[in-house]
N, CA, C and O atoms as a GROMACS GRO file, in nm:
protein
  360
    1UNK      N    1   0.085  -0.118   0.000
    1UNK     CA    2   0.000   0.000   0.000
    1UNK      C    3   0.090   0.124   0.000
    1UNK      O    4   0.191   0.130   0.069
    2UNK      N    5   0.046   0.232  -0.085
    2UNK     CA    6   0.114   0.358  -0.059
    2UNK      C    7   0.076   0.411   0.052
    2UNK      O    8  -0.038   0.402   0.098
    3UNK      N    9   0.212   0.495   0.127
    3UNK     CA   10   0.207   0.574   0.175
    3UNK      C   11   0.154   0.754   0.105
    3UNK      O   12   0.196   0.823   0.013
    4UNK      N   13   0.022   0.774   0.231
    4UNK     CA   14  -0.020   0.896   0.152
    4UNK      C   15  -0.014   1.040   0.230
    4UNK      O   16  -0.070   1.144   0.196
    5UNK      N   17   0.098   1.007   0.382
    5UNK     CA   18   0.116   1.072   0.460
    5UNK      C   19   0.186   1.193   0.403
    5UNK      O   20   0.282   1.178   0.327
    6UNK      N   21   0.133   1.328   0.442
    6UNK     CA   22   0.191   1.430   0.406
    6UNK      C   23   0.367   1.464   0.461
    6UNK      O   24   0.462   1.509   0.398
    7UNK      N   25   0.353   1.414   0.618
    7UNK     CA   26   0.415   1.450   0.738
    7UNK      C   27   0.527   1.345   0.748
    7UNK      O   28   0.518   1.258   0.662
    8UNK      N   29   0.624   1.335   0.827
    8UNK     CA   30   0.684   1.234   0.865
    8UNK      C   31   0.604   1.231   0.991
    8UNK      O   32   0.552   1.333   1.035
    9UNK      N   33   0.593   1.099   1.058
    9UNK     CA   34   0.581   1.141   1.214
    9UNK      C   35   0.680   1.066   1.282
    9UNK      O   36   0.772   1.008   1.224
   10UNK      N   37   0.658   1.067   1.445
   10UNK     CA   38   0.716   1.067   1.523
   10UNK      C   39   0.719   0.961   1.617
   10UNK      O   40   0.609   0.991   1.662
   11UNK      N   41   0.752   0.861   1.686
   11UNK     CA   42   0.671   0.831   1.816
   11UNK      C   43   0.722   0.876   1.901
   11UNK      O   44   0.840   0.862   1.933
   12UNK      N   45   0.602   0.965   1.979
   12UNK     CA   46   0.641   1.048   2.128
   12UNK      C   47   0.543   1.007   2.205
   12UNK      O   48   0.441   0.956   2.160
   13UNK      N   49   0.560   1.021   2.290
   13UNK     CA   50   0.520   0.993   2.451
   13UNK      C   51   0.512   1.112   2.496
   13UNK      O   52   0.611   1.132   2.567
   14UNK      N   53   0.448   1.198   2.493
   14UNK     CA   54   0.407   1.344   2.557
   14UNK      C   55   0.240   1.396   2.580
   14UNK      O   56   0.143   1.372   2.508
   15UNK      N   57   0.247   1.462   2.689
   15UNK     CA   58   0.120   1.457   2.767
   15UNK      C   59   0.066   1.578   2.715
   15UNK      O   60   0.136   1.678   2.731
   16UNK      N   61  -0.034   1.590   2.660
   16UNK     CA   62  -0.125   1.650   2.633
   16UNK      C   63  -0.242   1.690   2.692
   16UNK      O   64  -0.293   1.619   2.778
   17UNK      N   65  -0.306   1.823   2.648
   17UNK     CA   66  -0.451   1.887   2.753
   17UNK      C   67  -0.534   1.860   2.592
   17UNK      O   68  -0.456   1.865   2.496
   18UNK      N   69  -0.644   1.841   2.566
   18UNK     CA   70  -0.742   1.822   2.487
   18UNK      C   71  -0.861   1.877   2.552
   18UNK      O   72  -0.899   1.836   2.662
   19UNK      N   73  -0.932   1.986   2.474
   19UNK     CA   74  -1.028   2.083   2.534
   19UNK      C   75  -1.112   2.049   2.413
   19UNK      O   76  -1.077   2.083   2.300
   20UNK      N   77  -1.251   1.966   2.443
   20UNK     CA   78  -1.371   1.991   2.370
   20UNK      C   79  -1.486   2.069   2.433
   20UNK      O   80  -1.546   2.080   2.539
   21UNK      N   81  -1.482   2.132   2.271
   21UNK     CA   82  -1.612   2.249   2.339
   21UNK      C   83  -1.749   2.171   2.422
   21UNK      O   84  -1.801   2.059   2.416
   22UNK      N   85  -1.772   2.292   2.499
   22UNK     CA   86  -1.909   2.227   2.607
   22UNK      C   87  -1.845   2.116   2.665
   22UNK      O   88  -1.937   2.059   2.722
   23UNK      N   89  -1.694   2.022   2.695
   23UNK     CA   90  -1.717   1.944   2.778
   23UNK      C   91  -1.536   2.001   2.851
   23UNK      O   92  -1.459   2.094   2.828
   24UNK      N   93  -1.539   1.886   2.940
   24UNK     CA   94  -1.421   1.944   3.048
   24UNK      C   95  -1.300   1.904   2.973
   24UNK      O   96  -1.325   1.840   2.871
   25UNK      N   97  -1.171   1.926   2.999
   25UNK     CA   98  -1.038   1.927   2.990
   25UNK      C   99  -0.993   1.775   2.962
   25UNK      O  100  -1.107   1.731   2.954
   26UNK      N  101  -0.930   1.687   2.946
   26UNK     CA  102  -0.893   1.566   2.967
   26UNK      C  103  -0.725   1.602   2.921
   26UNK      O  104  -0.672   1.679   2.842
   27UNK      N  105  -0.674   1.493   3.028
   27UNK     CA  106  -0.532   1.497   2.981
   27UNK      C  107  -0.469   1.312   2.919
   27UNK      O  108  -0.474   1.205   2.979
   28UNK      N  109  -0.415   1.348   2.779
   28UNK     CA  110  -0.428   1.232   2.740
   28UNK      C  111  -0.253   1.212   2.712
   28UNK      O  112  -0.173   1.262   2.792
   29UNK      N  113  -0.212   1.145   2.604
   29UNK     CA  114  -0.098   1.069   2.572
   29UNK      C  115  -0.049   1.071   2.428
   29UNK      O  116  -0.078   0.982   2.347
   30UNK      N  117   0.009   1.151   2.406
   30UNK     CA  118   0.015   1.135   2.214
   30UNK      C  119   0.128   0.980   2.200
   30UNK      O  120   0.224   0.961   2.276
   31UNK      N  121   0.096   0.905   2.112
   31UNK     CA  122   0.141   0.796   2.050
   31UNK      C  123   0.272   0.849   1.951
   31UNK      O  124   0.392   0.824   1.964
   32UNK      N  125   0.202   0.935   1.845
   32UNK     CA  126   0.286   0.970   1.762
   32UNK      C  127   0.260   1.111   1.721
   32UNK      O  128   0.168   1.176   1.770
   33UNK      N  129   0.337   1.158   1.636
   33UNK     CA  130   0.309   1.324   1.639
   33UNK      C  131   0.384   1.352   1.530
   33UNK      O  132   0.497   1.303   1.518
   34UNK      N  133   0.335   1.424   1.450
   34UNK     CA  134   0.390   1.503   1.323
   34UNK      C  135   0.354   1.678   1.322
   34UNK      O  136   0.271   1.745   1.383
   35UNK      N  137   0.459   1.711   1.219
   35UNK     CA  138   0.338   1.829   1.159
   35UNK      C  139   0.239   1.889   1.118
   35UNK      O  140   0.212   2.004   1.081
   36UNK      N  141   0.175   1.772   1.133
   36UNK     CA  142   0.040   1.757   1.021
   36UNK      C  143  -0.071   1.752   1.138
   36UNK      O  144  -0.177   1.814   1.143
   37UNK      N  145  -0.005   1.638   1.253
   37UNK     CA  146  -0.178   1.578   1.340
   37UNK      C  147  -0.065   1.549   1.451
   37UNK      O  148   0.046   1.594   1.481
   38UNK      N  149  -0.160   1.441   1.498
   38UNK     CA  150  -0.090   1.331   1.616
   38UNK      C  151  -0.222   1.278   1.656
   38UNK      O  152  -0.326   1.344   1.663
   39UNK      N  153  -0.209   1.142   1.684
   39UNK     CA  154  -0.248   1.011   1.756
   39UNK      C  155  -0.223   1.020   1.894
   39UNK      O  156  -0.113   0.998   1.946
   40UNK      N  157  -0.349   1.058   1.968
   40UNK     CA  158  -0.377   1.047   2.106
   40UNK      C  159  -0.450   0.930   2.206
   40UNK      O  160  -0.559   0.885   2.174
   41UNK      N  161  -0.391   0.892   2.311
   41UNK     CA  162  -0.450   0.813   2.321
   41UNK      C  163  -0.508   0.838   2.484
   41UNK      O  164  -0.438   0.790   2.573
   42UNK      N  165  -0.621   0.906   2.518
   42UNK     CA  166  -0.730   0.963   2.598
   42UNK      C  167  -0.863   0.882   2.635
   42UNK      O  168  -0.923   0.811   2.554
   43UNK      N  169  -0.906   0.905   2.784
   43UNK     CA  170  -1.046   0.827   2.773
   43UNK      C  171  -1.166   0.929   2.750
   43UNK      O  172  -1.212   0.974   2.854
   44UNK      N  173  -1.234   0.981   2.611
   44UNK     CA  174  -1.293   1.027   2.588
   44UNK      C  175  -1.445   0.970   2.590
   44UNK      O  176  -1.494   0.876   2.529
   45UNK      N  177  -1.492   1.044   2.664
   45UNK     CA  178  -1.662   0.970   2.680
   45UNK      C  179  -1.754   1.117   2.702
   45UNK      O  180  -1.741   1.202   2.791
   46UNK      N  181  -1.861   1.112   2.574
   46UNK     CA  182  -1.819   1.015   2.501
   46UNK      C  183  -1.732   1.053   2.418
   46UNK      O  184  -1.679   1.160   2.448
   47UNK      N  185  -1.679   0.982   2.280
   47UNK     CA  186  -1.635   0.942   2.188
   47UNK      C  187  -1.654   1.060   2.081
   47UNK      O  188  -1.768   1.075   2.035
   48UNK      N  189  -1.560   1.139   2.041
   48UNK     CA  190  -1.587   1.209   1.980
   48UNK      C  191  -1.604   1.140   1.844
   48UNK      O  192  -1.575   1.021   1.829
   49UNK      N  193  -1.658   1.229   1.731
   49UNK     CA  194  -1.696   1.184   1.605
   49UNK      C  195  -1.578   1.218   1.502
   49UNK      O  196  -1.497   1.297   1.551
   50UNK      N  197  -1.553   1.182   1.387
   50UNK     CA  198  -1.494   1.218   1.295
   50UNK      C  199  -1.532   1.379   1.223
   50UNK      O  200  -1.639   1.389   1.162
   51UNK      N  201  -1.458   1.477   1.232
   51UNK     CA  202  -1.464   1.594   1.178
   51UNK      C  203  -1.513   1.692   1.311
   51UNK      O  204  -1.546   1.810   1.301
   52UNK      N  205  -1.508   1.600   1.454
   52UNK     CA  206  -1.525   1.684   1.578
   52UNK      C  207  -1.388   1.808   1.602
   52UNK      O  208  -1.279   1.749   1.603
   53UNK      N  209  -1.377   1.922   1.615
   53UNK     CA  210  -1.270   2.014   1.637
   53UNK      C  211  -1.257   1.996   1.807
   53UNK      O  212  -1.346   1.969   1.888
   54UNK      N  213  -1.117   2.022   1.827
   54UNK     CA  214  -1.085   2.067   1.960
   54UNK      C  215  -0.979   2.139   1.991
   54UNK      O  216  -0.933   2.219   1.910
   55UNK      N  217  -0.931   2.125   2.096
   55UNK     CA  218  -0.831   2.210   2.153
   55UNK      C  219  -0.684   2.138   2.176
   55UNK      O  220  -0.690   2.015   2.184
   56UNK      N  221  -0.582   2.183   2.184
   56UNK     CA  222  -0.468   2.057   2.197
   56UNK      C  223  -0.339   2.140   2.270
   56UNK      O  224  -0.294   2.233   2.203
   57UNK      N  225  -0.293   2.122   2.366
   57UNK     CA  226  -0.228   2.179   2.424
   57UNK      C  227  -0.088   2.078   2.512
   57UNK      O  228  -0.121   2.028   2.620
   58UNK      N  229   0.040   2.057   2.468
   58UNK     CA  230   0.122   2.018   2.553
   58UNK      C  231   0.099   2.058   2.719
   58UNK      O  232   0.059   2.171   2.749
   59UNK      N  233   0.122   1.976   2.801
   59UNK     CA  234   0.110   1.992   2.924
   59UNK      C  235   0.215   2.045   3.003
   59UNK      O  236   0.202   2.093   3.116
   60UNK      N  237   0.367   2.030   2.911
   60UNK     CA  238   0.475   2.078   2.941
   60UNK      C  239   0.543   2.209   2.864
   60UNK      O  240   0.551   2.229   2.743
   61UNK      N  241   0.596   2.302   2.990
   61UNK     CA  242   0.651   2.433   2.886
   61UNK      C  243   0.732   2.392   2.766
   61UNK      O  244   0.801   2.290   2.754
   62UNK      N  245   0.714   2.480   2.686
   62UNK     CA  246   0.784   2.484   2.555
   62UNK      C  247   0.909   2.630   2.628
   62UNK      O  248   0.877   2.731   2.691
   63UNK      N  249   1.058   2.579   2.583
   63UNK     CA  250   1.131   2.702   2.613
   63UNK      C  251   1.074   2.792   2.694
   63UNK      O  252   1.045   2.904   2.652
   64UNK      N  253   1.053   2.755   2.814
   64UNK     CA  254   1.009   2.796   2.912
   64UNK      C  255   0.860   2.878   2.922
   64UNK      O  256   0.810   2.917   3.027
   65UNK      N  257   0.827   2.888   2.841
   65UNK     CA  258   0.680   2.931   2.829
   65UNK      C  259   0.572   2.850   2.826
   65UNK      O  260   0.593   2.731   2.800
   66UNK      N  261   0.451   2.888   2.849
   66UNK     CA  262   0.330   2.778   2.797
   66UNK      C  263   0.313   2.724   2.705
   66UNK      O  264   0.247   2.794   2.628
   67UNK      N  265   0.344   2.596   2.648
   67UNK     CA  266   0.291   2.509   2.513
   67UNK      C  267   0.198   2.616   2.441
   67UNK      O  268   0.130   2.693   2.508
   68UNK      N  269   0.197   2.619   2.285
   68UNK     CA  270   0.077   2.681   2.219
   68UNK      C  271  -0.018   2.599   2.245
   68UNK      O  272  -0.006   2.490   2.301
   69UNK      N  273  -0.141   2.660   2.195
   69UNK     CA  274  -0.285   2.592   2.188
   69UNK      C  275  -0.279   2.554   2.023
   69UNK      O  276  -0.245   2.621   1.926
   70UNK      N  277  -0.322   2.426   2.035
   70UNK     CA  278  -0.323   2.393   1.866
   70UNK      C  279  -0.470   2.330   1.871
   70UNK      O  280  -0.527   2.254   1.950
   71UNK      N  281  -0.509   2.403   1.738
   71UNK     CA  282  -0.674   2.348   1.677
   71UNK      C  283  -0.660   2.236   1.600
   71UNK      O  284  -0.603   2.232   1.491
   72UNK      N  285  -0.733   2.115   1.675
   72UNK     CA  286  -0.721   2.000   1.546
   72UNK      C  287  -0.893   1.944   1.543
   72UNK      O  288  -0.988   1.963   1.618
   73UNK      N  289  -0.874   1.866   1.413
   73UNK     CA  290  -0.990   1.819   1.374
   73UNK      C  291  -0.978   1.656   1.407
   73UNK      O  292  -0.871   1.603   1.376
   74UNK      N  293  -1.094   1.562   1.477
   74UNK     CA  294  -1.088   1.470   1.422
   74UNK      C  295  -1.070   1.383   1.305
   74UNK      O  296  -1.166   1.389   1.228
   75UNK      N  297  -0.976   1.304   1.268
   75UNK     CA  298  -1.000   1.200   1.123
   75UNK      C  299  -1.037   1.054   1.143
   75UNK      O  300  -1.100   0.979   1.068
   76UNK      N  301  -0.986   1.032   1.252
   76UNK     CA  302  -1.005   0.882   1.245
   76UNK      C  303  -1.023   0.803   1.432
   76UNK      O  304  -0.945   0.804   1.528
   77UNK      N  305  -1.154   0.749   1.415
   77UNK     CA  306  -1.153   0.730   1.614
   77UNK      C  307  -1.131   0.561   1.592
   77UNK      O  308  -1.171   0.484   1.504
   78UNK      N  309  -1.047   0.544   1.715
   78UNK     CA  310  -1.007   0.416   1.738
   78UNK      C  311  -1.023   0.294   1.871
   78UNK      O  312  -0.946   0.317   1.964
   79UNK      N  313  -1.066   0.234   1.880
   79UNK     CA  314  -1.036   0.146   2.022
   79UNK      C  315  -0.917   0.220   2.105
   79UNK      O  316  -0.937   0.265   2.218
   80UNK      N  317  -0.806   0.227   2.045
   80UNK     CA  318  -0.696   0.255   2.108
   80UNK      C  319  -0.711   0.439   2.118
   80UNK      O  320  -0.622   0.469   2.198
   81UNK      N  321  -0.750   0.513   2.094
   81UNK     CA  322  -0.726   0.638   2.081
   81UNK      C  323  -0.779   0.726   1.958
   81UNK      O  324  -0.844   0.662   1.875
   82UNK      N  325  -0.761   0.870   1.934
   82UNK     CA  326  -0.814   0.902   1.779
   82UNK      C  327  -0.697   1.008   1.749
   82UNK      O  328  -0.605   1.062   1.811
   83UNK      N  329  -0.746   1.010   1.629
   83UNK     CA  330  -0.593   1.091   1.531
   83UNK      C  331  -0.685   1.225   1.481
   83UNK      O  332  -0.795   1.257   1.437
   84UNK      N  333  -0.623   1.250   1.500
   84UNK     CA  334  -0.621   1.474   1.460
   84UNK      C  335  -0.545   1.517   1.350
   84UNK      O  336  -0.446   1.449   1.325
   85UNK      N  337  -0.566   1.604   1.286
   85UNK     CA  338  -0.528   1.677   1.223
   85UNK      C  339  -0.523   1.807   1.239
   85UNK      O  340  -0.627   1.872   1.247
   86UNK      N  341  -0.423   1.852   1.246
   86UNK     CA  342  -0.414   1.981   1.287
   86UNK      C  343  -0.435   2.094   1.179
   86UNK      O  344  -0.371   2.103   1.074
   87UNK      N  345  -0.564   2.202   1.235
   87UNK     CA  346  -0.595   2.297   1.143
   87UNK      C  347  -0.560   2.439   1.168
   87UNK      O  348  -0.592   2.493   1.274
   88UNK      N  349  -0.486   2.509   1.064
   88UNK     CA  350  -0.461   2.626   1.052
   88UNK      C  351  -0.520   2.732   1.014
   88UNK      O  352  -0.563   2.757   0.902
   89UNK      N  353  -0.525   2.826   1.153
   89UNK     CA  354  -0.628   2.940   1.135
   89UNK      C  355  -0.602   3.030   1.024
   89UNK      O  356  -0.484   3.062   1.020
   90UNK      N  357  -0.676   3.083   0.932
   90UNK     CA  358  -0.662   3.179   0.841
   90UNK      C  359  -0.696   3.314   0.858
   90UNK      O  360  -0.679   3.394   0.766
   0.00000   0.00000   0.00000
């Protein structure tokens, strides 16, 4: 099968804040991580949907400051976790 990945990714192990609108905070686990998205793996309940937006935030400073807030979209929900894509504000 081709690869149709834009991104290289990564596997990281870094803790993440995930903010969906109307519900509370959860802190989850990225699997892997690119430029593009990352694969989280969170107990979301419920279950968000494919094309759900949220909030994405490292839990740890970046160069001593607060992690950015990054907007991603759902693409794909899994037993194990769901994968994002990260969207850029215009």
């Amino acid at each position: 099968m081709r690869e149709l990945r834009k991104h290289e990714r990564f596997e990281l192990a870094l803790q993440v804040r995930v903010t969906r609108p109307d519900r509370e905070t959860i802190v989850g686990t990225t699997r892997d991580f690119s430029n593009g998205g990352a694969f989280i793996h969170a107990d979301f309940v419920p279950s968000p949907a494919a094309g759900d937006e949220m909030l994405l935030q490292l839990t740890s400073p970046v160069n001593g400051q607060p992690a950015p807030v990054l907007k991603g979209r759902v693409v794909r929900v899994a037993a194990e976790g769901i994968a994002f894509e990260f969207i850029k504000d215009e």
